[in-house]
C-alpha positions as CSV (number, residue, x, y, z in Angstrom):
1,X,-8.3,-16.2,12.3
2,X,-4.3,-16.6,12.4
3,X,-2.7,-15.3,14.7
4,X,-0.2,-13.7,12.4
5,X,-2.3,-10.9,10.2
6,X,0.8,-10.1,8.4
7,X,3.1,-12.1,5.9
8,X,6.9,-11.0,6.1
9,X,8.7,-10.9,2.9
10,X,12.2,-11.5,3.4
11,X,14.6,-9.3,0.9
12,X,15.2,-12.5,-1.6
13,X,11.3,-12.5,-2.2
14,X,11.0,-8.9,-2.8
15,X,13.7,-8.9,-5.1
16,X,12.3,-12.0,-7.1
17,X,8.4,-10.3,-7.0
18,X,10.3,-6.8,-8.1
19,X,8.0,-5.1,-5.3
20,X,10.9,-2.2,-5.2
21,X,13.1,-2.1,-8.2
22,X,13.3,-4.3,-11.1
23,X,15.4,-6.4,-12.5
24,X,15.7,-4.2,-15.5
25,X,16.3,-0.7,-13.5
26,X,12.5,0.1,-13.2
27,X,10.6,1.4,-10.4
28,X,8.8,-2.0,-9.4
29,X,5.3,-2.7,-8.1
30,X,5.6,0.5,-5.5
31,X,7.2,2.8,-7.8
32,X,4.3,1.9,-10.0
33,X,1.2,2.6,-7.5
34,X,2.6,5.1,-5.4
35,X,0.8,8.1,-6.5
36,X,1.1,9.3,-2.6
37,X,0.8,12.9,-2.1
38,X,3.3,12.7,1.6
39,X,6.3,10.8,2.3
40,X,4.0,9.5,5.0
41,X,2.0,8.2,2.5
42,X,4.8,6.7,0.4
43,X,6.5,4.7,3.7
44,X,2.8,3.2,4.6
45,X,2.7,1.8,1.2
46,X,6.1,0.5,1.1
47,X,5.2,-0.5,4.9
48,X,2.0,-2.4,3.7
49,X,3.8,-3.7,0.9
50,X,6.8,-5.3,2.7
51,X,4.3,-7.0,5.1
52,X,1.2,-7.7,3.4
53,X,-2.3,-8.7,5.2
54,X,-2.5,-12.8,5.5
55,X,-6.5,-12.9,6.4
56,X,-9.1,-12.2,3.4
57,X,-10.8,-10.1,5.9
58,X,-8.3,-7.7,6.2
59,X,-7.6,-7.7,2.6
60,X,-11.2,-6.7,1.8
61,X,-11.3,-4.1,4.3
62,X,-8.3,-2.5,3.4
63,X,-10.2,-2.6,-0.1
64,X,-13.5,-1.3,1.2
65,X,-11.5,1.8,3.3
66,X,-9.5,2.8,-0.1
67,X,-12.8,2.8,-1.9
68,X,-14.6,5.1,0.4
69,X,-11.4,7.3,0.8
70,X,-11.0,7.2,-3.3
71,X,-14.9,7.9,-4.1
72,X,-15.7,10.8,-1.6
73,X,-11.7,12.4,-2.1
74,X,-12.8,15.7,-3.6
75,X,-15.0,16.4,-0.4
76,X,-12.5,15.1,2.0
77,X,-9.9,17.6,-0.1
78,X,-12.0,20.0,0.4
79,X,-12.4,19.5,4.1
80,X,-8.7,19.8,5.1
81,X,-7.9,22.6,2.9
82,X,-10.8,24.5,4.9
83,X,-9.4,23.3,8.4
């Protein structure tokens, strides 16, 4: 395993991947898949998008944990609205 798990993207290569904006005035990649309900939620995407896992293993995790979160949502809604 590295001992770097994150990759930092300096400003020239977020520009150049549009991860923020667009060349064109568009939202980019995060204005795209931020459907975030917080600004908590919106800062740890841009967060995990600035510096994005290097390891396969923590890609796929991060994969498996969105999943789980995605598939059982309407329970786990459910369960804070009660708290």
């Amino acid at each position: 395993m590295s001992a770097f798990r994150h990759m930092r993207l300096d400003e020239q290569t977020l520009r150049e991947l549009e991860i923020f904006d667009d060349t064109r005035g568009g939202p980019g990649l995060c204005g795209l898949l931020d459907r975030t309900q917080t600004r908590l939620g919106s800062r740890i995407l841009r967060r995990k998008l600035r510096s994005p896992f290097v390891e396969i293993c923590d890609i796929l995790a991060t994969q498996r944990d969105l999943a789980f979160l995605r598939a059982h949502r309407p329970s786990l809604s459910a369960r804070f609205k009660a708290a």
